[in-house]
N, C-alpha and C positions, 0 to 999 in steps of 0.2 A: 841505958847510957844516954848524957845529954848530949846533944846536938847543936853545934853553935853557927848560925847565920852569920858572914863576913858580909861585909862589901868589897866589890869583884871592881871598884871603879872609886875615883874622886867625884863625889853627890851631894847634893842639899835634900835631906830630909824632907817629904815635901809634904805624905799623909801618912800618918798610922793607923791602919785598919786594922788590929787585933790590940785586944790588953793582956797583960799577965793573967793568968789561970784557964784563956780559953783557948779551947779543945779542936785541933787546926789537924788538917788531912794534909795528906800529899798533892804539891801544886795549889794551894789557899795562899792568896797574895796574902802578906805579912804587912808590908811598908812601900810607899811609893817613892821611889827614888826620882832629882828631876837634874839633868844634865844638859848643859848645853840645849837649854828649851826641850827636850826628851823627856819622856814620864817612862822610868823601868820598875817593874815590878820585881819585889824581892820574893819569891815564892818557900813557902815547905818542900823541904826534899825530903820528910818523913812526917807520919801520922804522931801529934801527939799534944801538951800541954806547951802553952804559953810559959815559962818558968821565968823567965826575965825579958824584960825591953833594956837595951841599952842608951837607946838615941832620943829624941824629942821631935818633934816637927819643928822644923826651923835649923836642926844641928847641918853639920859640915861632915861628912865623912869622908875618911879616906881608905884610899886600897887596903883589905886586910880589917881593916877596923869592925868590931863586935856590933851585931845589932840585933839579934836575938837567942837567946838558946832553949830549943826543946827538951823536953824531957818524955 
């Protein structure tokens, strides 16, 4: 079953550290969120494949909003 990555916060996209089809464990930062001059890391909360990115470096996200899903 896939797994979908939210954002927990209003952020600027700031790095993407994984692409579609790589193979990410539990807690492998995904995306670097930057808030209010803050860098949050978006992590895996399960082992598995990259299946989509939603966002870009540079995008605006908001609470709720899609930013990866595992498979």
């Amino acid at each position: 079953m896939a797994e979908e990555i939210r954002a927990e916060m209003v952020a600027n996209v700031w790095k993407i550290v994984v692409s579609t089809g790589d193979a990410v464990s539990e807690g492998d930062t995904l995306v670097i969120l930057e808030s209010m001059k803050m860098e949050i890391p978006v992590v895996a909360e399960s082992d598995g494949v990259i299946e989509r990115l939603a966002v870009n470096e540079g995008d605006v996200v908001q609470d709720g909003d899609l930013i990866a899903v595992i498979g």
